[in-house]
C-alpha positions in Angstrom: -69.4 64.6 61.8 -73.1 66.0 62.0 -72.1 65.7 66.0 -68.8 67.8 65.8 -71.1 70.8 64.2 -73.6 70.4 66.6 -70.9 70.8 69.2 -69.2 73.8 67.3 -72.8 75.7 66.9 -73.6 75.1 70.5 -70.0 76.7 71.8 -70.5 79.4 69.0 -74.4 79.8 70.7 -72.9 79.9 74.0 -70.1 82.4 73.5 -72.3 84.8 72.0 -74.9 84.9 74.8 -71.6 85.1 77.2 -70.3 87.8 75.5 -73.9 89.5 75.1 -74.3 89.2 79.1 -70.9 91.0 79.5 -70.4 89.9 82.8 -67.3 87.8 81.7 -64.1 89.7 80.3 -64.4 89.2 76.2 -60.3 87.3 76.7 -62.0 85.1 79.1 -65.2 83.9 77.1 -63.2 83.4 74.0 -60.2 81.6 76.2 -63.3 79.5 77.5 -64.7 78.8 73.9 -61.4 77.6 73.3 -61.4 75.6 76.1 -64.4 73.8 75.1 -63.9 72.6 72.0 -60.6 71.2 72.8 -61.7 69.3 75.7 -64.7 68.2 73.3 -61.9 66.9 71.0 -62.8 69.3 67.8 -59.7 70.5 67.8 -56.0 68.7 69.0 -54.3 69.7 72.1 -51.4 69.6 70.3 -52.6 72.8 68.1 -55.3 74.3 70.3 -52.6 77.9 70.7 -51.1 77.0 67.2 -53.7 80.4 65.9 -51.7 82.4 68.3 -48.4 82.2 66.2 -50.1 83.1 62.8 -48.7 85.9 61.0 -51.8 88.2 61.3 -52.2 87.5 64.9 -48.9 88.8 65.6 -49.1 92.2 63.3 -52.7 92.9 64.9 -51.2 92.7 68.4 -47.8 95.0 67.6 -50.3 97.6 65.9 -52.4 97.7 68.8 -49.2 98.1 71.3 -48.4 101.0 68.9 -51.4 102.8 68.9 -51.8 102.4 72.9 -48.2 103.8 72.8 -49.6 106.6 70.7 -51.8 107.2 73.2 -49.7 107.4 75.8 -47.6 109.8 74.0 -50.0 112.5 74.0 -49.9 112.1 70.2 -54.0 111.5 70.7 -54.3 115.3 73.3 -52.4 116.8 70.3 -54.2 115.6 67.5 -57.6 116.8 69.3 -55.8 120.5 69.9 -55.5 120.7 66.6 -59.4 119.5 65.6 -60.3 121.5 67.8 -59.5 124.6 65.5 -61.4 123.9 63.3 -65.1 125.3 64.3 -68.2 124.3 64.5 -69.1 124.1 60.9 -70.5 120.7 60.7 -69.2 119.6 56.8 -65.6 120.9 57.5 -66.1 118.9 60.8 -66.9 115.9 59.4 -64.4 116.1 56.2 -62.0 117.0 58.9 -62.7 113.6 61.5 -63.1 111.7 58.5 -59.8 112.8 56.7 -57.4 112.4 59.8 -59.1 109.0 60.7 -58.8 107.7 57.3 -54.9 108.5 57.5 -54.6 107.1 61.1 -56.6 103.8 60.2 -53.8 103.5 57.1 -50.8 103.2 59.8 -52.3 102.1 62.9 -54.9 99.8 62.5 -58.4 101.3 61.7 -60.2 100.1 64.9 -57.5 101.4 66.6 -57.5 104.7 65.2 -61.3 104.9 65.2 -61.0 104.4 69.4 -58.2 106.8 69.6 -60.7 109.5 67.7 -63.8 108.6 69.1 -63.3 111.2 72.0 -62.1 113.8 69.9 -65.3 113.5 67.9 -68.3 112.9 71.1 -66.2 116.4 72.4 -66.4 118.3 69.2 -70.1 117.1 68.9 -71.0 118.1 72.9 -69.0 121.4 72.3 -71.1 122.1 68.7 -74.7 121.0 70.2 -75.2 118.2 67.8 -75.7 114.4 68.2 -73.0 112.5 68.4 -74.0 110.4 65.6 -73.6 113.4 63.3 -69.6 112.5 63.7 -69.6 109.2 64.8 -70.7 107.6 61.5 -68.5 109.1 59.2 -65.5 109.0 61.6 -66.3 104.8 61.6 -66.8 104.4 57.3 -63.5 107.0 57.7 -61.1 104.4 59.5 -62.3 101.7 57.6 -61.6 103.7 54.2 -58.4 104.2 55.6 -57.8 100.7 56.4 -57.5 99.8 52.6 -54.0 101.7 52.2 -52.0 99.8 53.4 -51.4 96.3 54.5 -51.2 97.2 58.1 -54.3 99.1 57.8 -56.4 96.2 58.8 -56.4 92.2 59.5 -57.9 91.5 56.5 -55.4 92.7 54.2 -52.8 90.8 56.4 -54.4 88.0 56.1 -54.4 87.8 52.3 -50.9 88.9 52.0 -50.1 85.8 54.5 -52.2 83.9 52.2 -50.6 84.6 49.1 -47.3 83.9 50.9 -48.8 80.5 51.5 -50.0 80.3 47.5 -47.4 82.1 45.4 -44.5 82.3 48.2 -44.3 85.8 47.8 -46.5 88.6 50.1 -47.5 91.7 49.5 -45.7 95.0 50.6 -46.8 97.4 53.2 -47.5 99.9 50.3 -49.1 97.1 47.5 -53.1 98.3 48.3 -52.0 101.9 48.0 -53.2 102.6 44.8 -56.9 101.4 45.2 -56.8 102.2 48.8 -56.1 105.8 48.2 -58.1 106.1 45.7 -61.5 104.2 47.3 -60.2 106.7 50.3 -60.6 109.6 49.1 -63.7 109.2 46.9 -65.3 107.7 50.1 -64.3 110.7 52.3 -65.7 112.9 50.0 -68.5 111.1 49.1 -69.0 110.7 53.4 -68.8 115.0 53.6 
């Protein structure tokens, strides 16, 4: 048993440094982590890609096709014409990032929305001549405010909903964290400008 952790701390050691040396795609140190700990016998061959069927898994992936899709639609260039009326004032800048991320992160998956605005925000800082950071921070707390609004808004929630599935046998709706989302949302935007 003491062994087994040993192993599992070692693997956890050695997949950090790997993905710290990023010389090795992130899929294939984690594929390799994976790797190691079956062939070490922690975890059953049977089961080793049993994680990849979960629930949560499977939402986080479809969100993240969506939001590439997004992307690709030019929905991102438009979103950024329109930001990009907005000036140079630095508040309405920020309550503006912060706003449309926050809505974003609520349907698309915050991380994903927070890499589909990051551009937007290091172009409006260049074209302003602030730092980056001036944006940046706010447009990160923004997605993950936004997150909490629904239950696609980030893994987490997804991950309680399929656990009170497990529990109670019934999950929660897309829409169930709305009421506290919103709420924490907006406070946090404002509190953020």
């Amino acid at each position: 048993m003491v062994a087994d952790q040993w192993i599992v701390f070692a693997v956890l050691l050695v997949t950090l440094a790997a993905f710290i040396w990023n010389r090795l795609r992130f899929d294939v140190v984690a594929m390799l982590a994976l790797l190691a700990v079956a062939i070490a016998g922690l975890v059953p061959v049977d089961s080793v890609f049993a994680g990849f069927g979960h629930p949560a898994v499977i939402t986080v992936a479809a969100v993240l096709v969506i939001s590439q899709g997004l992307v690709n639609g030019g929905v991102v260039d438009e979103v950024a014409r329109l930001l990009a009326r907005v000036g140079n004032n630095a508040v309405i800048q920020v309550l503006t990032l912060t706003l449309v991320v926050a809505v974003c992160s609520a349907f698309i998956n915050n991380v994903g929305a927070l890499a589909l605005l990051m551009p937007v925000a290091i172009w409006m800082s260049r074209e302003a001549g602030r730092s980056p950071s001036l944006l940046l921070m706010p447009l990160a707390f923004g997605s993950l405010l936004g997150g909490t609004i629904t239950l696609i808004g980030t893994p987490p929630n997804i991950i309680i909903a399929s656990y009170r599935q497990e529990l109670t046998g019934q999950s929660f709706g897309v829409f169930d964290f709305s009421p506290v989302g919103v709420v924490l949302a907006i406070g946090g935007v404002l509190f953020i400008t």
